[in-house]
C-alpha positions in Angstrom: 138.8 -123.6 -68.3 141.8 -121.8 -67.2 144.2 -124.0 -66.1 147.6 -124.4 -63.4 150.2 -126.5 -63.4 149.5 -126.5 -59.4 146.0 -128.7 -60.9 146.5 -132.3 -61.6 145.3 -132.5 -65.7 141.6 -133.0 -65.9 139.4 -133.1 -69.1 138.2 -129.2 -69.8 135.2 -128.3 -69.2 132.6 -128.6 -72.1 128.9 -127.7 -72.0 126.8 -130.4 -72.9 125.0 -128.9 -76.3 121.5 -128.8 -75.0 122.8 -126.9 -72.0 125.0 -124.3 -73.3 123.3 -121.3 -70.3 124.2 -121.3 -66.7 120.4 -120.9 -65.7 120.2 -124.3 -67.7 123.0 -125.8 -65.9 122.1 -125.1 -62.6 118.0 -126.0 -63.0 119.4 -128.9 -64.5 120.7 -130.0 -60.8 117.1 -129.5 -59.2 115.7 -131.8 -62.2 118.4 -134.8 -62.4 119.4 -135.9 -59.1 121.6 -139.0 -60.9 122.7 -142.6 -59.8 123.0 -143.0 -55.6 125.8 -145.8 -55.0 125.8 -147.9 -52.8 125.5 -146.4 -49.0 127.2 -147.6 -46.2 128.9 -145.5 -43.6 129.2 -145.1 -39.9 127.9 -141.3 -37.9 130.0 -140.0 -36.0 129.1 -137.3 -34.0 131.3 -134.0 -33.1 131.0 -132.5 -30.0 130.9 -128.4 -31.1 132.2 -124.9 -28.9 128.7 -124.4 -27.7 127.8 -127.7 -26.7 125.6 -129.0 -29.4 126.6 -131.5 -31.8 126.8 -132.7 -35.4 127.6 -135.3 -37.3 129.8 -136.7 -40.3 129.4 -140.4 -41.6 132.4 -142.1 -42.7 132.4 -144.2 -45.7 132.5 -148.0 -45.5 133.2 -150.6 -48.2 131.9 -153.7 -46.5 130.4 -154.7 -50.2 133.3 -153.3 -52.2 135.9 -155.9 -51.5 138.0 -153.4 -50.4 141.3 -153.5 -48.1 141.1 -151.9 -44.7 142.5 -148.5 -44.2 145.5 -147.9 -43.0 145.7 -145.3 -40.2 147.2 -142.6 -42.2 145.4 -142.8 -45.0 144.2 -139.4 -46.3 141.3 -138.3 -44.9 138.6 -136.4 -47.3 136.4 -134.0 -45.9 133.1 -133.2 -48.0 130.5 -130.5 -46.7 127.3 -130.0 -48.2 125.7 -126.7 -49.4 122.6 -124.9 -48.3 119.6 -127.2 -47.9 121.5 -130.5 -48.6 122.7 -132.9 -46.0 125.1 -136.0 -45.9 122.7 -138.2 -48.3 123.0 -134.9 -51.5 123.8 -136.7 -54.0 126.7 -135.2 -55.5 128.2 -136.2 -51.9 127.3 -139.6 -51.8 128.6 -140.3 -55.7 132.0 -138.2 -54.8 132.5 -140.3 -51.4 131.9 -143.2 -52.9 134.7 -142.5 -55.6 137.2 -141.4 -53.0 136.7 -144.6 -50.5 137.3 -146.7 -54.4 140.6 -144.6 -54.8 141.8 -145.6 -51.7 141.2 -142.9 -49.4 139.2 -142.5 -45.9 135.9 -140.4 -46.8 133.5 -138.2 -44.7 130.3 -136.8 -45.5 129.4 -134.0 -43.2 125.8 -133.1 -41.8 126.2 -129.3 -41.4 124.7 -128.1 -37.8 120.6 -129.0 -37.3 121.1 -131.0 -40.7 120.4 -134.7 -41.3 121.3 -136.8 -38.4 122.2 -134.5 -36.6 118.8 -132.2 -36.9 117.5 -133.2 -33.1 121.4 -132.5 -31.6 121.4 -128.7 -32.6 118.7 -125.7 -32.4 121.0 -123.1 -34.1 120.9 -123.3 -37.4 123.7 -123.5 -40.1 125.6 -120.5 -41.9 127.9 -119.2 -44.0 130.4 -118.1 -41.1 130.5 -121.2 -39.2 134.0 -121.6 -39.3 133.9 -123.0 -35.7 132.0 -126.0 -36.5 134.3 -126.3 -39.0 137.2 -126.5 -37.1 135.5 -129.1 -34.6 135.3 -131.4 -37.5 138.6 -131.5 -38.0 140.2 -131.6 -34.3 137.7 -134.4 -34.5 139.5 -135.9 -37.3 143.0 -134.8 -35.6 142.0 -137.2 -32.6 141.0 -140.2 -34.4 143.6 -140.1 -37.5 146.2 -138.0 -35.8 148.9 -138.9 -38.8 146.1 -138.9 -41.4 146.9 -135.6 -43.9 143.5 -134.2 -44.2 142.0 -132.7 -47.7 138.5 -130.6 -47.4 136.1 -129.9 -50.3 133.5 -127.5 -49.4 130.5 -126.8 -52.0 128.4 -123.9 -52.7 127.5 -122.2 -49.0 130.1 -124.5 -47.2 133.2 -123.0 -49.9 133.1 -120.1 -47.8 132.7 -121.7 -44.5 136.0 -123.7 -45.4 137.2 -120.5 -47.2 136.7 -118.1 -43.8 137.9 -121.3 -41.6 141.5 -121.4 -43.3 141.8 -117.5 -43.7 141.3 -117.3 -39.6 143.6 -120.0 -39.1 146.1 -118.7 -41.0 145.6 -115.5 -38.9 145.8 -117.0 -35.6 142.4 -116.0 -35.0 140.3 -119.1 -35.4 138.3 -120.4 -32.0 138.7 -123.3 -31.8 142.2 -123.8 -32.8 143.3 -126.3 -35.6 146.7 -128.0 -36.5 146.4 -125.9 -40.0 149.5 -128.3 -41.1 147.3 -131.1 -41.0 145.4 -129.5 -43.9 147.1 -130.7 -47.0 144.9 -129.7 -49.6 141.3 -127.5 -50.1 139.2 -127.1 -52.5 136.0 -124.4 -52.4 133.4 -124.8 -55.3 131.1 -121.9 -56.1 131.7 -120.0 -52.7 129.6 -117.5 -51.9 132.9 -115.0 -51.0 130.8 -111.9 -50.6 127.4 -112.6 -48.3 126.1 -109.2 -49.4 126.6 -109.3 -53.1 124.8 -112.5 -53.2 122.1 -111.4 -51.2 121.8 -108.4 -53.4 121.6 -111.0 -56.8 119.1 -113.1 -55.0 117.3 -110.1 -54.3 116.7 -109.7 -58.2 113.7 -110.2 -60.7 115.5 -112.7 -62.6 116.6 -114.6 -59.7 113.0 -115.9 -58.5 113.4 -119.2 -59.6 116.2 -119.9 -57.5 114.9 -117.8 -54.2 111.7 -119.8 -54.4 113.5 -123.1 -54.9 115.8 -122.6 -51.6 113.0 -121.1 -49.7 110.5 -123.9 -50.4 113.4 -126.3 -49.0 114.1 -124.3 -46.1 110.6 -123.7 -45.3 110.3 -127.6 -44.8 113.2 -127.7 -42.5 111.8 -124.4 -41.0 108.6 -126.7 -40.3 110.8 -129.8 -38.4 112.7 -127.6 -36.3 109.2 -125.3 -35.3 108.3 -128.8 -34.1 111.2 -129.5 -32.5 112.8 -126.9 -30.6 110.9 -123.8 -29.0 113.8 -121.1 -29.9 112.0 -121.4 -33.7 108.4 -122.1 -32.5 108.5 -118.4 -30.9 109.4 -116.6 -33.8 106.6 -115.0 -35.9 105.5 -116.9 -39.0 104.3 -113.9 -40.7 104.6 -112.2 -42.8 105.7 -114.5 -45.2 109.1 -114.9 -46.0 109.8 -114.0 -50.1 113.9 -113.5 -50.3 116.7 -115.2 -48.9 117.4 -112.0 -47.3 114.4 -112.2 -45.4 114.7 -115.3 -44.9 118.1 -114.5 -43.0 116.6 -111.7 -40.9 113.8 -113.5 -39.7 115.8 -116.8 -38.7 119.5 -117.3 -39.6 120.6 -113.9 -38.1 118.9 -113.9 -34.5 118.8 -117.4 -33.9 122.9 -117.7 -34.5 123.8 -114.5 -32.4 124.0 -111.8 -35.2 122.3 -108.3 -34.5 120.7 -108.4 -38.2 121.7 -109.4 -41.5 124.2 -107.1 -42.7 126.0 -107.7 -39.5 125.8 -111.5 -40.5 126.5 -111.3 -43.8 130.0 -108.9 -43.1 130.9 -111.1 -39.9 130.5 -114.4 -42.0 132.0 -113.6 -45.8 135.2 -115.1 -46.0 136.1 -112.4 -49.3 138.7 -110.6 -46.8 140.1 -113.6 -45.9 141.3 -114.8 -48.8 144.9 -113.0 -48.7 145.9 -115.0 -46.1 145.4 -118.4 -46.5 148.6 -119.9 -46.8 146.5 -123.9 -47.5 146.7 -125.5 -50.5 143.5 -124.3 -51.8 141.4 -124.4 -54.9 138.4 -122.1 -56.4 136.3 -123.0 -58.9 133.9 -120.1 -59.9 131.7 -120.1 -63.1 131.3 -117.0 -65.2 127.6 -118.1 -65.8 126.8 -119.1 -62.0 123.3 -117.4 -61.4 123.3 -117.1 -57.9 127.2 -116.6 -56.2 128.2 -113.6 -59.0 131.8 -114.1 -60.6 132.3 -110.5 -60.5 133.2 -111.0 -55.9 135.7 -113.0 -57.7 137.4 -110.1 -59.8 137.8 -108.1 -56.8 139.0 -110.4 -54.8 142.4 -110.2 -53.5 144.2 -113.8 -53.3 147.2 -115.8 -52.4 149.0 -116.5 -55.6 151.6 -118.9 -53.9 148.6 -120.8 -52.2 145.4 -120.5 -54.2 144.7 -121.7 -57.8 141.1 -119.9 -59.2 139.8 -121.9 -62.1 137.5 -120.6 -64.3 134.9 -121.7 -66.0 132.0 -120.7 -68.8 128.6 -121.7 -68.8 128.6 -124.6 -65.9 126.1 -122.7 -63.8 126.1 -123.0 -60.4 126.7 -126.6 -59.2 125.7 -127.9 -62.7 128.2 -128.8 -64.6 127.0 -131.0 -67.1 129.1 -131.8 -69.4 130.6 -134.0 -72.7 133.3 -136.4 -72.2 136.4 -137.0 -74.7 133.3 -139.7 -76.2 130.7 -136.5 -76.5 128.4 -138.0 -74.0 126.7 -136.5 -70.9 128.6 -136.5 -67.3 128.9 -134.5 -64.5 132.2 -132.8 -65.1 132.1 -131.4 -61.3 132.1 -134.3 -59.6 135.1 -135.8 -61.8 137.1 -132.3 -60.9 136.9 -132.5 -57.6 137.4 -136.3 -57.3 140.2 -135.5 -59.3 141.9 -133.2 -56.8 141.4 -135.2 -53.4 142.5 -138.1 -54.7 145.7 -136.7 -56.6 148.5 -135.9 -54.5 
């Protein structure tokens, strides 16, 4: 794992034996979903620039013993990836661990997901960097001297990713206090729209196209029900890449004229120069489905972004040996490790 003295010290990343391939690591996450904790959080819901809504939950500790939070507690904001919602798992276990350390937690619902699926008929994407950005005025007006720290994973890395390049250009609607933003941490952003598209598009990459589009397809199936802007689009024929999947539904139904203008509107790659946040990216040289290589290419803020490396974690695996040899999931211990250290 490379490392920065910018990064608090963590335990390197280390394979777990039986999973030394990326594609192991990250079928690994469709296979072992882990230990829920406890749940118990409040929705609140977030008013958004086109009049729809969304929701995040806040974590409680009713059963924890815990003290109450002061008002200015840090505030961490976690957004799930495509397909999840505010119950994923790796949420619920990392929330849980920050409200433990101390800290105020929220677990988003991205727009049309979880609770918030009957408050929005657009959908969710990668460039939603306005919804964004209503979460956290929202979090401005109820914890106005709370320092805020976001951790966006998978297809929400680049929505935080695009959201703090825009800011940092002045070009962000709606605005945000970006000051308020103390720290940010991206995991396995998909940078580059098009060059993920084009690695989903290959042979070797079924697996994963088929496992994404069998969970959209459900949520494809709700929202027919639920809202007529999806009824009236054709069902066939049928849908067999994510790219299709984008030109049939993400694209039209959020305003883009196809998917190449989505996918080059949305990618936050030539934003990266100019955030001037506190921001970490951990990529995996072995992720199967957001390529490392967008990575190499990229250009980046030295005096505000960290990149940390890693080999053979897949893509939102990460399952790892501790300093005892046994089995844990090394992500979830990073990026607990970097909200709640400051």
């Amino acid at each position: 794992m490379a490392t920065s003295s910018k990064l608090p010290t963590t335990l390197p990343y280390r394979p777990y034996p039986l999973l030394r391939s990326g594609h192991l690591q990250t079928l690994m996450v469709g296979i072992s979903c882990g230990l829920r904790p406890p749940h118990h959080a409040r929705p609140i819901e977030v008013p958004l620039i086109d009049g729809e809504r969304l929701v995040v939950h806040e974590e409680l500790s009713a059963d924890e013993g815990l003290s109450p939070l002061e008002a200015d507690a840090p505030l961490v904001i976690l957004i799930h990836g495509l397909g999840g919602d505010h119950t994923s798992p790796y949420l619920q276990r990392i929330a849980h661990g920050v409200r433990l350390s101390g800290l105020r937690a929220w677990r988003v619902d991205l727009r049309g997901s979880g609770q918030g699926l009957t408050m929005a008929w657009r959908p969710a994407h990668a460039g939603a960097s306005y919804d964004l950005a209503a979460i956290v005025n929202k979090a401005r007006q109820m914890y106005p001297t709370a320092p805020l720290r976001l951790a966006g994973f998978s297809l929400s890395g680049n929505i935080l990713l695009k959201m703090l390049g825009e800011a940092a250009a002045g070009i962000l609607q709606p605005e945000i206090d970006l000051n308020a933003i103390e720290s940010a941490i991206a995991i396995a952003p998909p940078v580059d729209l098009h060059d993920c598209a084009n690695n989903m598009d290959r042979p070797s990459r079924r697996i994963y196209t088929h496992y994404y589009l069998k969970m959209l397809d459900k949520q494809v199936e709700i929202r027919r029900r639920q809202w007529p802007q999806w009824e009236q689009i054709a069902r066939a024929p049928r849908v067999r890449t994510i790219r299709q999947f984008d030109a049939r539904y993400t694209a039209p139904l959020s305003g883009f004229r196809d998917t190449d203008h989505y996918y080059s509107s949305s990618s936050s790659f030539g934003l990266l120069a100019g955030i001037t946040t506190p921001t970490t990216l951990l990529i995996d040289r072995h992720d199967p489905i957001v390529t490392a290589a967008s990575f190499d290419r990229a250009k980046l803020n030295s005096a505000s972004t960290t990149l940390v490396t890693t080999h053979r974690g897949g893509h939102m695996g990460y399952f790892g040996v501790d300093s005892d040899g046994k089995l844990f999931r090394w992500l979830e211990h990073f990026v607990l490790e970097q909200v709640t250290s400051r």
